[in-house]
LOKOLTOR-118695 format. One record per atom (N, C-alpha, C): residue number from 1; residue in one letter; chain; atom name; x, y, z. Coordinates in steps of 0.05 Angstrom, whole numbers, plus 5000, padded with zeros to 4 digits. Example, Ala and Ser with C-alpha at 12.3 -4.5 7.8 and 13.67 -1.06 7.14 Angstrom:
BEGIN
<num->1 | residu->A | chaine->A | atome->N | X->5264 | Y->4886 | Z->5156> .
<num->1 | residu->A | chaine->A | atome->CA | X->5246 | Y->4910 | Z->5156> .
<num->1 | residu->A | chaine->A | atome->C | X->5264 | Y->4934 | Z->5156> .
<num->2 | residu->S | chaine->A | atome->N | X->5257 | Y->4955 | Z->5142> .
<num->2 | residu->S | chaine->A | atome->CA | X->5273 | Y->4979 | Z->5143> .
<num->2 | residu->S | chaine->A | atome->C | X->5258 | Y->5001 | Z->5157> .
END
This chain:
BEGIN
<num->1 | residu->X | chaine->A | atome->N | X->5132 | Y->5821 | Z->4430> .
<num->1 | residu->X | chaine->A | atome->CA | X->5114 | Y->5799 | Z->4436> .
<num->1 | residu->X | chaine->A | atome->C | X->5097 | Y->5807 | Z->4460> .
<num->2 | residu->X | chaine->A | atome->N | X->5069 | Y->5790 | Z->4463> .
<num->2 | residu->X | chaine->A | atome->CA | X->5059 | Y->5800 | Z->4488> .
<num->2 | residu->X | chaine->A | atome->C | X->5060 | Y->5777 | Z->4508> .
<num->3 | residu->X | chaine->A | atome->N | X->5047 | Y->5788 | Z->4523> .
<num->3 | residu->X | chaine->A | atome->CA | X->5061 | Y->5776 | Z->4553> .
<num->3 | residu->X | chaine->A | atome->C | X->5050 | Y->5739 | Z->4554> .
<num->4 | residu->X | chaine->A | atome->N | X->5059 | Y->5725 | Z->4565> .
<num->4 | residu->X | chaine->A | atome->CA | X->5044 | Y->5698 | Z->4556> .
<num->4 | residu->X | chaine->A | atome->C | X->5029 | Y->5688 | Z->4584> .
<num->5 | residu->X | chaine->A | atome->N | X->5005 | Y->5671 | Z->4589> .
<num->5 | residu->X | chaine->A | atome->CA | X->4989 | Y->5669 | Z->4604> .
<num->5 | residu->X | chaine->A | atome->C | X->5001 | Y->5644 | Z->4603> .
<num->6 | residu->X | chaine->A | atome->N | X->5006 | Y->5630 | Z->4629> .
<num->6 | residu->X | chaine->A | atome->CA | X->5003 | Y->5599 | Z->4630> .
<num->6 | residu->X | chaine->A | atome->C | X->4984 | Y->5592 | Z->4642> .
<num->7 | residu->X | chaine->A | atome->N | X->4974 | Y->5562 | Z->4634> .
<num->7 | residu->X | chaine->A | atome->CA | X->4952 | Y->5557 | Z->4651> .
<num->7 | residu->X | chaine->A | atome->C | X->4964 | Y->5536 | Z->4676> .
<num->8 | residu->X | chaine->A | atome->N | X->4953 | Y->5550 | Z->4695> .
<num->8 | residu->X | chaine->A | atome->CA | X->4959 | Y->5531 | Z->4729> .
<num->8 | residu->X | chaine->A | atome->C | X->4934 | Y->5506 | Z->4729> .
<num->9 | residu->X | chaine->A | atome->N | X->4956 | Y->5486 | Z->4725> .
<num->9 | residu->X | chaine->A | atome->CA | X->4940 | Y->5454 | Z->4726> .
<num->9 | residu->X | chaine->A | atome->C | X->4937 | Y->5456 | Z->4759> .
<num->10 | residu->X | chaine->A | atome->N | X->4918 | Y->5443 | Z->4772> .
<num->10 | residu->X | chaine->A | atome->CA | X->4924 | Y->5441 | Z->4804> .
<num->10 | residu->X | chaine->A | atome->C | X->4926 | Y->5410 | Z->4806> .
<num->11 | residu->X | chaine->A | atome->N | X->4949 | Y->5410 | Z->4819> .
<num->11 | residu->X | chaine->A | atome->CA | X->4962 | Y->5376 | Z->4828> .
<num->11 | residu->X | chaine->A | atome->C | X->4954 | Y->5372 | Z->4859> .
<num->12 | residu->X | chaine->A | atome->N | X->4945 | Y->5354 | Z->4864> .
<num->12 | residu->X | chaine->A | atome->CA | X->4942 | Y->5346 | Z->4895> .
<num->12 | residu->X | chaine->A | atome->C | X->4973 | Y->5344 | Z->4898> .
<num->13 | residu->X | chaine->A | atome->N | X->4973 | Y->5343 | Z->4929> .
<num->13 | residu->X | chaine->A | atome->CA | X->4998 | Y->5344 | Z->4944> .
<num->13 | residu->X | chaine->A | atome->C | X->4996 | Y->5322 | Z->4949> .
<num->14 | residu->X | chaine->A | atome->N | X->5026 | Y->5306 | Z->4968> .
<num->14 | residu->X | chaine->A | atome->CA | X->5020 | Y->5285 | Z->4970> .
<num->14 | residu->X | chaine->A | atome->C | X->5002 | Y->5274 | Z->4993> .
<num->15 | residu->X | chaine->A | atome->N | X->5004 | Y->5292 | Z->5011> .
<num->15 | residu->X | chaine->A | atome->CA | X->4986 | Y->5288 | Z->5027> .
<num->15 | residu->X | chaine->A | atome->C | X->4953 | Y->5275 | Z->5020> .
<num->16 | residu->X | chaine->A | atome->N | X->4939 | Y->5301 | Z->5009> .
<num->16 | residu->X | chaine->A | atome->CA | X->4925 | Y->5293 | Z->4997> .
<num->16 | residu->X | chaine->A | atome->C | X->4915 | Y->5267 | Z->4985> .
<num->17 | residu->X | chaine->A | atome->N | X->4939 | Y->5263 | Z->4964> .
<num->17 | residu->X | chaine->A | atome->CA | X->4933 | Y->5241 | Z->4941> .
<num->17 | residu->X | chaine->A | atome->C | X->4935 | Y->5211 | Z->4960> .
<num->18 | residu->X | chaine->A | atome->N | X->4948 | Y->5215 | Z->4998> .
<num->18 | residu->X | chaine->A | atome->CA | X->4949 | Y->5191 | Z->5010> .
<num->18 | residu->X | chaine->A | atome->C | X->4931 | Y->5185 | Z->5029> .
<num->19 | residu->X | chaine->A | atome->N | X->4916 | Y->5209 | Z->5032> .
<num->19 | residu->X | chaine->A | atome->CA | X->4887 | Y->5208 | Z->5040> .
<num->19 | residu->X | chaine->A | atome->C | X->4864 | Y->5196 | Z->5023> .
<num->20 | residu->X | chaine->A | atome->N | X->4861 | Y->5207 | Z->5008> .
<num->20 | residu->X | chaine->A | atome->CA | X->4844 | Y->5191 | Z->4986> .
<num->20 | residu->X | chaine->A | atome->C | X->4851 | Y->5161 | Z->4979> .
<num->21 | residu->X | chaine->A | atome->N | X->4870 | Y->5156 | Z->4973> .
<num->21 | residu->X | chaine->A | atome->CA | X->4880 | Y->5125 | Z->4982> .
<num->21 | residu->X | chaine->A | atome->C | X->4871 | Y->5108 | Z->4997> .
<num->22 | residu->X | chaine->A | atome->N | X->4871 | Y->5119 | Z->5026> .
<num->22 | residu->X | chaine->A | atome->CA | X->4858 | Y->5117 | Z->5052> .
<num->22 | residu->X | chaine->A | atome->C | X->4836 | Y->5102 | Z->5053> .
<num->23 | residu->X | chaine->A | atome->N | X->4816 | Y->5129 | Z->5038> .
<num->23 | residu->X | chaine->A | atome->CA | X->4785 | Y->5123 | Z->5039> .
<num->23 | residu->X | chaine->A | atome->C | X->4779 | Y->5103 | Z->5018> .
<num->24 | residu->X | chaine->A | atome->N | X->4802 | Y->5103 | Z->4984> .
<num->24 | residu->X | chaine->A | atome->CA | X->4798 | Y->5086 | Z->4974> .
<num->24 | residu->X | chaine->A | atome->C | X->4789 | Y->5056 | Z->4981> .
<num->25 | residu->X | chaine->A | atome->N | X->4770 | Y->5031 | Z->4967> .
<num->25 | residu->X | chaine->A | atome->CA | X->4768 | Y->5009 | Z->4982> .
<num->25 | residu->X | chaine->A | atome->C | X->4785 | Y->4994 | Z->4965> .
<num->26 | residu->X | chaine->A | atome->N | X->4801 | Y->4974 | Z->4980> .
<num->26 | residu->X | chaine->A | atome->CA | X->4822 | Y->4962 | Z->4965> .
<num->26 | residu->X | chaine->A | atome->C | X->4813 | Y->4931 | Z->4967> .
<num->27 | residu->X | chaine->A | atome->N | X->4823 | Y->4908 | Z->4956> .
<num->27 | residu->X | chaine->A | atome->CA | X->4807 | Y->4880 | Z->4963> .
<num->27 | residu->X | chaine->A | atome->C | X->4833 | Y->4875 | Z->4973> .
<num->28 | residu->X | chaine->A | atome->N | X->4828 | Y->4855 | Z->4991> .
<num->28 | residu->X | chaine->A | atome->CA | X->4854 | Y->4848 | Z->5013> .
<num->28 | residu->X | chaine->A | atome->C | X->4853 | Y->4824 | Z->5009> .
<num->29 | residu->X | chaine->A | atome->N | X->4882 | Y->4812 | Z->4996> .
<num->29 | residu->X | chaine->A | atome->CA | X->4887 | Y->4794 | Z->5000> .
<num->29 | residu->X | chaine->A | atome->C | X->4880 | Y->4758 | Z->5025> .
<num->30 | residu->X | chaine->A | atome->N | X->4871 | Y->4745 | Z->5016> .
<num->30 | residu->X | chaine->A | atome->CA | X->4859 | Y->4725 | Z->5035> .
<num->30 | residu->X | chaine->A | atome->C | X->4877 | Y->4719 | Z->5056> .
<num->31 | residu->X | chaine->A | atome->N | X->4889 | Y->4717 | Z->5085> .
<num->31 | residu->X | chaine->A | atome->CA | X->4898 | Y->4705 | Z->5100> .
<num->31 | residu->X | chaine->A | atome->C | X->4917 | Y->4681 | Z->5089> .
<num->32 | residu->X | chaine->A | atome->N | X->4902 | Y->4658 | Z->5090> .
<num->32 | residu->X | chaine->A | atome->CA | X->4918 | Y->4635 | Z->5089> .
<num->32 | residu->X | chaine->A | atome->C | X->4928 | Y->4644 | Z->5056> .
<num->33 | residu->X | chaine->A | atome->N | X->4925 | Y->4649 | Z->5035> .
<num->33 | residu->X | chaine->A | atome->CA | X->4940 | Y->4657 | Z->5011> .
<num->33 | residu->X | chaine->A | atome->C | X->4973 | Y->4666 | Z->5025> .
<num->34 | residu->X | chaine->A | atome->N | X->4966 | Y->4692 | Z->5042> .
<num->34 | residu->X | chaine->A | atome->CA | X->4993 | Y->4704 | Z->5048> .
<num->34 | residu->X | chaine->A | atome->C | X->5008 | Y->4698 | Z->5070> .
<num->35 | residu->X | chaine->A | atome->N | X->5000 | Y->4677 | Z->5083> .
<num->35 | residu->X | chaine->A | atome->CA | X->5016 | Y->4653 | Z->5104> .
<num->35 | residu->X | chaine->A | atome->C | X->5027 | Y->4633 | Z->5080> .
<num->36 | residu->X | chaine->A | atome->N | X->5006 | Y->4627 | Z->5064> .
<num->36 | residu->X | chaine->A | atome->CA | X->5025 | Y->4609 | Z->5040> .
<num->36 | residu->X | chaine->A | atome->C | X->5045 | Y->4623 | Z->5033> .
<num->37 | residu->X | chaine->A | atome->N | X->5045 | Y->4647 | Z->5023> .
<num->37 | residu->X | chaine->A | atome->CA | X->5079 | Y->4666 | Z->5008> .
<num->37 | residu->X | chaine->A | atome->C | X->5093 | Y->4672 | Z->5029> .
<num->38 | residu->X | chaine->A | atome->N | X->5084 | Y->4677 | Z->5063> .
<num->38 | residu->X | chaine->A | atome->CA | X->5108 | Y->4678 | Z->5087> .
<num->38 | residu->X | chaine->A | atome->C | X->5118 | Y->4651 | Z->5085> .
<num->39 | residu->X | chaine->A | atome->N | X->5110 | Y->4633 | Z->5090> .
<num->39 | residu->X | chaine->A | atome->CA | X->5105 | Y->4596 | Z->5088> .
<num->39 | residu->X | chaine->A | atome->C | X->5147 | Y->4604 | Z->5066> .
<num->40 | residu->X | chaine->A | atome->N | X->5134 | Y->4602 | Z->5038> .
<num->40 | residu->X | chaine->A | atome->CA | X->5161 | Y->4604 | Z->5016> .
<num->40 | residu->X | chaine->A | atome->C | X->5180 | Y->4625 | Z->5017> .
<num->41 | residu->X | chaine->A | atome->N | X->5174 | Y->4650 | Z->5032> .
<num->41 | residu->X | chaine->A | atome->CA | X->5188 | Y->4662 | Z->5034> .
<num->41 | residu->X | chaine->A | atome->C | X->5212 | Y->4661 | Z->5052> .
<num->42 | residu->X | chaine->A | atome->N | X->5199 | Y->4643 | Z->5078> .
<num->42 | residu->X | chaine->A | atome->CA | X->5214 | Y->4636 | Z->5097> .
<num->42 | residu->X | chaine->A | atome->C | X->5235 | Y->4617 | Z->5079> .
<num->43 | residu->X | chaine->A | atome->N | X->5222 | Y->4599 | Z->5066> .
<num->43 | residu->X | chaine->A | atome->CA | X->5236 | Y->4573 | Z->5054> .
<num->43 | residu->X | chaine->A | atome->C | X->5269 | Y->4578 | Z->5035> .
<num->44 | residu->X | chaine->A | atome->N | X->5263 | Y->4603 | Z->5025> .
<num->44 | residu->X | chaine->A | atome->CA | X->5278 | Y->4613 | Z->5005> .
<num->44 | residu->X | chaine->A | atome->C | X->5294 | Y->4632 | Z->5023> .
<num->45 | residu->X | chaine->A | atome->N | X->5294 | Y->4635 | Z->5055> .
<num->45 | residu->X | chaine->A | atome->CA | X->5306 | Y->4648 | Z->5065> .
<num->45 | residu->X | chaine->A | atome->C | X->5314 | Y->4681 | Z->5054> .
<num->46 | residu->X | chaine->A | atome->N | X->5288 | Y->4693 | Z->5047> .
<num->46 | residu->X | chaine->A | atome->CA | X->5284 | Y->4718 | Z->5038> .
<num->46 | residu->X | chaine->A | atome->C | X->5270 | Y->4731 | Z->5061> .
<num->47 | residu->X | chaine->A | atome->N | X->5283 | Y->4749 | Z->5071> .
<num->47 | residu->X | chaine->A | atome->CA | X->5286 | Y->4763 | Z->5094> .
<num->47 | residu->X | chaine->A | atome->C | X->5260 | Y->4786 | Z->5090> .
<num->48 | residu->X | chaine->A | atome->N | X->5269 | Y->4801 | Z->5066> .
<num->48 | residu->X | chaine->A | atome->CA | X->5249 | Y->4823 | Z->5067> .
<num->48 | residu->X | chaine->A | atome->C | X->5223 | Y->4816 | Z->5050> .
<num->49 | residu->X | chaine->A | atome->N | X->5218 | Y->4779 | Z->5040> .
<num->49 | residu->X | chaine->A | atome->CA | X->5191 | Y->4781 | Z->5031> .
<num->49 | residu->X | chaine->A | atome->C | X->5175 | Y->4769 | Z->5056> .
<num->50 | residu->X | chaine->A | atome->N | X->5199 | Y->4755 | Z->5077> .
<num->50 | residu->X | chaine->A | atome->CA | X->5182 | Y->4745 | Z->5105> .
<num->50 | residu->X | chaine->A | atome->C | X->5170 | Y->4771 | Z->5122> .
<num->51 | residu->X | chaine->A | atome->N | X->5181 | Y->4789 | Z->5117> .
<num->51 | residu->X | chaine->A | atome->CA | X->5171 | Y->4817 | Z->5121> .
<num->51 | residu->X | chaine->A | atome->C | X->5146 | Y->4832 | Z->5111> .
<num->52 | residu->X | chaine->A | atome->N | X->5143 | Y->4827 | Z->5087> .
<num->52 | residu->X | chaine->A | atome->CA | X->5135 | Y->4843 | Z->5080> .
<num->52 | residu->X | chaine->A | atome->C | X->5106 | Y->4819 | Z->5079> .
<num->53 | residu->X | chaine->A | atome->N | X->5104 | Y->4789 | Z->5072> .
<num->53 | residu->X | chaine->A | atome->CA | X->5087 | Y->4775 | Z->5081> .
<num->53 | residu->X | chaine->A | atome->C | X->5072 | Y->4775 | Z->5112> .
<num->54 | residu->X | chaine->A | atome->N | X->5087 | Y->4784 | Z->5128> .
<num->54 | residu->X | chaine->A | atome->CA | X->5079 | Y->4777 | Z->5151> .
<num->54 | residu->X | chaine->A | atome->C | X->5068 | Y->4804 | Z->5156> .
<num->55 | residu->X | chaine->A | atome->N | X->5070 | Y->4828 | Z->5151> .
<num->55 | residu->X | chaine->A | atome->CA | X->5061 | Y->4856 | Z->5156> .
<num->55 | residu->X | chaine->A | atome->C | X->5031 | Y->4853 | Z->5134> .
<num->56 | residu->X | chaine->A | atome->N | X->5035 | Y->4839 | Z->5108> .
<num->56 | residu->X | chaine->A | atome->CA | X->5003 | Y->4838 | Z->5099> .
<num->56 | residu->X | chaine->A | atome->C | X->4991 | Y->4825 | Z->5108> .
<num->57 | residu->X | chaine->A | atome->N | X->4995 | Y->4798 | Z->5117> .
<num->57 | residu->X | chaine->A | atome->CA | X->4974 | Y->4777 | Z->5131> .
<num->57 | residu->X | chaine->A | atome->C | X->4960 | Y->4797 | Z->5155> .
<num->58 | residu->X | chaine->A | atome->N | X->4976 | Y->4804 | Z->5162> .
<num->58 | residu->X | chaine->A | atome->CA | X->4965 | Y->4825 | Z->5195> .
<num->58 | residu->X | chaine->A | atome->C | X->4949 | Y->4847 | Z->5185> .
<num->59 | residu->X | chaine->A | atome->N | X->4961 | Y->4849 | Z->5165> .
<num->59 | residu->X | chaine->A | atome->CA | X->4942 | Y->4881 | Z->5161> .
<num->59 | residu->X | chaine->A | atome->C | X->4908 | Y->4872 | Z->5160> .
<num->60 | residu->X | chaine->A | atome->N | X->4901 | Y->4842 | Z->5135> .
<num->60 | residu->X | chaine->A | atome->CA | X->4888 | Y->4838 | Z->5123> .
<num->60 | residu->X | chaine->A | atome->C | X->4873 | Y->4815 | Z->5144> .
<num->61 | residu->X | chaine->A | atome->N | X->4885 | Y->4810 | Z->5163> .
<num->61 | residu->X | chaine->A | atome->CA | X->4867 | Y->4798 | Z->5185> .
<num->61 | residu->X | chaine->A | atome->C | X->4854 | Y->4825 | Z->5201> .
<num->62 | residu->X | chaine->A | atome->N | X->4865 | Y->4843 | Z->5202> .
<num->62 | residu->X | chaine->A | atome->CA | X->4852 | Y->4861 | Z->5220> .
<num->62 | residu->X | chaine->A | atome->C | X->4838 | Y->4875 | Z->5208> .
<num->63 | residu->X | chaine->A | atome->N | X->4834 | Y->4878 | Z->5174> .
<num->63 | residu->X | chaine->A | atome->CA | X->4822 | Y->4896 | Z->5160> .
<num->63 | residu->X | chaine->A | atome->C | X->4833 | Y->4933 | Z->5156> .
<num->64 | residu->X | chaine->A | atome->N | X->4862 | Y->4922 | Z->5157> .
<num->64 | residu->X | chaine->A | atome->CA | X->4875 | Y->4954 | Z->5155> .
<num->64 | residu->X | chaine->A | atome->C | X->4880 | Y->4966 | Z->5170> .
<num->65 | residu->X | chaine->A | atome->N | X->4863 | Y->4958 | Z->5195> .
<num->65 | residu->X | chaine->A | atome->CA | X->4866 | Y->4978 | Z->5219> .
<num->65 | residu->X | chaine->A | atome->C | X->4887 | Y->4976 | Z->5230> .
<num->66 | residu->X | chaine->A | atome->N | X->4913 | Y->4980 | Z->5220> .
<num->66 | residu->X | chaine->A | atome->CA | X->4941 | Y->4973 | Z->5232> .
<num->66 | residu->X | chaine->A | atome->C | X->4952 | Y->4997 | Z->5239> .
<num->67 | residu->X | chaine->A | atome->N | X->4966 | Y->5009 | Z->5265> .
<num->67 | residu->X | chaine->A | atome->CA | X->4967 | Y->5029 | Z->5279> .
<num->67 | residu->X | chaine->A | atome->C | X->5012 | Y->5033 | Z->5266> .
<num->68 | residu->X | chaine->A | atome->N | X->5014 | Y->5054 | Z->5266> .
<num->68 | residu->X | chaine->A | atome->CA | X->5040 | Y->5058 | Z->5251> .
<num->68 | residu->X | chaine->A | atome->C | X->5065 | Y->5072 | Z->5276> .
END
């Protein structure tokens, strides 16, 4: 048999593919919408959606610019 050629697909790294993300424009959820779901999340005593509500409201008041 003769020798076989594969073809090299090129994959972004992840780096990459989280930069482009980055630059991507995303629509950001409204403010008072995601004080309403911290609002029930609190209510339901769910720990990591009061979390995870209260880290988007901030993000999306400041427009992303959230420092890590």
């Amino acid at each position: 048999m003769g020798a076989c050629s594969y073809v090299t697909v090129p994959r972004p790294t992840e780096h990459a593919a989280l930069r482009r993300l980055e630059r991507s424009e995303k629509p950001r959820p409204a403010v008072p919408a995601l004080m309403a779901a911290l609002l029930d999340a609190n209510d339901r005593k769910d720990r990591a959606g009061v979390c995870l509500c209260a880290h988007a409201a901030v993000r999306s008041a400041l427009g992303g610019a959230v420092g890590e």
